[in-house]
Backbone bond lengths (Angstrom), bond angles and torsions (degrees), N, CA, C in turn:
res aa  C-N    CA-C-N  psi(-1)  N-CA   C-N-CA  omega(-1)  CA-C   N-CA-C  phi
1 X - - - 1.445 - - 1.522 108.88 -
2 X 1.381 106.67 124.78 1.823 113.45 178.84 1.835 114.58 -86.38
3 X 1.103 100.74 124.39 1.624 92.61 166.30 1.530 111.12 -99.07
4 X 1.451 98.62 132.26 1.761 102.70 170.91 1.029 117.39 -107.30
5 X 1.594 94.82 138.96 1.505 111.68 -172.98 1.672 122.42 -96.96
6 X 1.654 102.43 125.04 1.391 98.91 177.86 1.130 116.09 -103.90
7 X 1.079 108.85 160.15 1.683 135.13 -179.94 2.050 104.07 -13.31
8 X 1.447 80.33 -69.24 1.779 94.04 -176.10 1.473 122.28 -52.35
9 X 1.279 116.70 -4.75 1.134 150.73 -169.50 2.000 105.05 -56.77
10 X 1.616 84.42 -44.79 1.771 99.14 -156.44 1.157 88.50 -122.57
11 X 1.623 102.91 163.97 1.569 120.90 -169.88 1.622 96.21 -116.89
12 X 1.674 91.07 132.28 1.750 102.00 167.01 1.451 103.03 -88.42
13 X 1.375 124.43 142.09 1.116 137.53 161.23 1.292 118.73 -142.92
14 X 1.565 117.97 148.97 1.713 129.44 -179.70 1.754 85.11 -90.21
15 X 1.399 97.78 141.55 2.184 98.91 159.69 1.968 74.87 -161.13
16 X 1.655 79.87 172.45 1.119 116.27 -163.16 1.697 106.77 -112.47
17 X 1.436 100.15 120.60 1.418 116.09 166.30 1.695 117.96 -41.70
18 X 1.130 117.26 100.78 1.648 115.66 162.14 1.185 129.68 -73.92
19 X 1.473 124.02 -52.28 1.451 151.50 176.15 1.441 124.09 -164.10
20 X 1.070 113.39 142.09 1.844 132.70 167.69 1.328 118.08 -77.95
21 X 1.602 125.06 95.85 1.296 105.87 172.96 1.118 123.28 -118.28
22 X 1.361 113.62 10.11 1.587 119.19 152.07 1.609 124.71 -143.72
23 X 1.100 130.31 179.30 1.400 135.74 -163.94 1.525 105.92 -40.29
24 X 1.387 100.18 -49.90 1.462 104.32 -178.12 1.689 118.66 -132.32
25 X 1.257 119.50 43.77 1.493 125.00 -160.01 1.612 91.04 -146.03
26 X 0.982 84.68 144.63 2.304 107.87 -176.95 1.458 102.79 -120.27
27 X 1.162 131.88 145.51 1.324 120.25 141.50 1.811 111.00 -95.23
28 X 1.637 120.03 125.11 1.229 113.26 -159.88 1.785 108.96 -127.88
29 X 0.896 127.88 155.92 1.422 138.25 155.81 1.199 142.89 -84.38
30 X 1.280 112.32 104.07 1.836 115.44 -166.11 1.115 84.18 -71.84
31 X 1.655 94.95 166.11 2.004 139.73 163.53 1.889 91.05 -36.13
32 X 1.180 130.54 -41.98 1.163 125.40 -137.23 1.311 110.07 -109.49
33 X 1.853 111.98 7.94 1.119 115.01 -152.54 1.422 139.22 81.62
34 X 1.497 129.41 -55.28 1.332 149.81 144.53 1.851 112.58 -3.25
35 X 0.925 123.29 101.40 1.255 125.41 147.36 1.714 140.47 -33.12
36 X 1.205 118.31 90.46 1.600 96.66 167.89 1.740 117.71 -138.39
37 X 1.100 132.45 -168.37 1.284 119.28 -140.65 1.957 79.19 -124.11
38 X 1.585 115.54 117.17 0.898 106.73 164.75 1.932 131.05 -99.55
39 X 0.913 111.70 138.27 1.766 117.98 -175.93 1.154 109.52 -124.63
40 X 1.733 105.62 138.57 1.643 128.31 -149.69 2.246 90.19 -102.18
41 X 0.849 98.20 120.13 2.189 103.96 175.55 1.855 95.21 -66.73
42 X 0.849 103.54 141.11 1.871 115.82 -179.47 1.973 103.79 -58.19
43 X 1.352 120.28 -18.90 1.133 104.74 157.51 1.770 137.86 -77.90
44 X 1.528 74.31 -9.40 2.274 93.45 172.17 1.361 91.42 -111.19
45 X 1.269 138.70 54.96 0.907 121.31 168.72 1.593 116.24 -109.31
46 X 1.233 121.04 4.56 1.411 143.66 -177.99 2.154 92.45 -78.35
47 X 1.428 91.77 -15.53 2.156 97.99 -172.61 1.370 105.26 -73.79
48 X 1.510 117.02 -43.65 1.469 116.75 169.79 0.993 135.15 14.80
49 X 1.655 91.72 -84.05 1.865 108.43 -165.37 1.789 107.70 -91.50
50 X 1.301 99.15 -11.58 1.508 111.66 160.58 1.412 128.95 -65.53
51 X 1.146 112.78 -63.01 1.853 114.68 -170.62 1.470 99.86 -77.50
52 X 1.336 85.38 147.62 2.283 102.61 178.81 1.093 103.96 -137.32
53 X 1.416 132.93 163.51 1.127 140.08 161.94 1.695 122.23 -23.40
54 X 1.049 137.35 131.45 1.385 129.56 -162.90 1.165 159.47 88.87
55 X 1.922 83.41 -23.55 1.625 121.38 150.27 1.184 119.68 3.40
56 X 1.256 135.17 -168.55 1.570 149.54 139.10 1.575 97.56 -160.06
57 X 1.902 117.85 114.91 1.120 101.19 -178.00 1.661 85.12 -133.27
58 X 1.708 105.31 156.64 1.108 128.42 161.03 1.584 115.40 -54.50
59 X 1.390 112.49 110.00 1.647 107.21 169.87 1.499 116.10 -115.75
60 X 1.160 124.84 159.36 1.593 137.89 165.70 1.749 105.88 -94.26
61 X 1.358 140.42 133.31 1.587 140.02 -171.01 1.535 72.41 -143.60
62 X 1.724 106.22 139.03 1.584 135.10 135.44 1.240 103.13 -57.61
63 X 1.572 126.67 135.78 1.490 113.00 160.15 1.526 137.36 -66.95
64 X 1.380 105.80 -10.60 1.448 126.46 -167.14 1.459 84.99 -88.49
65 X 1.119 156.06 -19.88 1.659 148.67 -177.51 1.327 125.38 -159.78
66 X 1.583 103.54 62.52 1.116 126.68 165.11 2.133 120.22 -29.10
67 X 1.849 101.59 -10.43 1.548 91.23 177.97 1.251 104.29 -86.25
68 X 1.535 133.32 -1.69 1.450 100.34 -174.09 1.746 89.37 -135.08
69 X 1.452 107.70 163.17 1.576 117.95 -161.22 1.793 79.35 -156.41
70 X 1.825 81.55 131.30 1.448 111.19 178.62 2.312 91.20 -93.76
71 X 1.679 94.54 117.30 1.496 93.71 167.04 1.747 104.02 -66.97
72 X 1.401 123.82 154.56 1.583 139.28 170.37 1.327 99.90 -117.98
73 X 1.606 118.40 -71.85 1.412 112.87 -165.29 1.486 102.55 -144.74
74 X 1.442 117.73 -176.72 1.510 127.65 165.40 1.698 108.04 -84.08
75 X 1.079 121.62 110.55 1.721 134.83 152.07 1.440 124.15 -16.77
């Protein structure tokens, strides 16, 4: 049996770019303080050479694993 997932499902949040430590991976800072590791989908991948340390980017978080945050856009 499949469960489908809606929209409301996931939490939007603004956090802040800390560092880049791979092609497409941030280490970032939630609203809450909390640390998690944000990663850019190959259709944001044009964000790359754009975001720097200090950022403020729009993320999508599952609630069940608040460490990783899908980047959407720049804030």
């Amino acid at each position: 049996m499949s469960t489908t997932l809606y929209p409301s499902q996931f939490i939007d949040a603004v956090c802040t770019i800390r560092e880049r430590f791979a092609s497409t991976a941030y280490h970032a800072t939630l609203p809450n303080g909390k640390e998690t590791v944000a990663f850019l989908q190959k259709k944001e991948a044009h964000l790359a050479d754009v975001i720097q340390p200090g950022d403020r980017v729009l993320v999508t978080i599952c609630p069940a694993d608040f460490d990783r945050a899908r980047i959407r856009r720049m804030a």
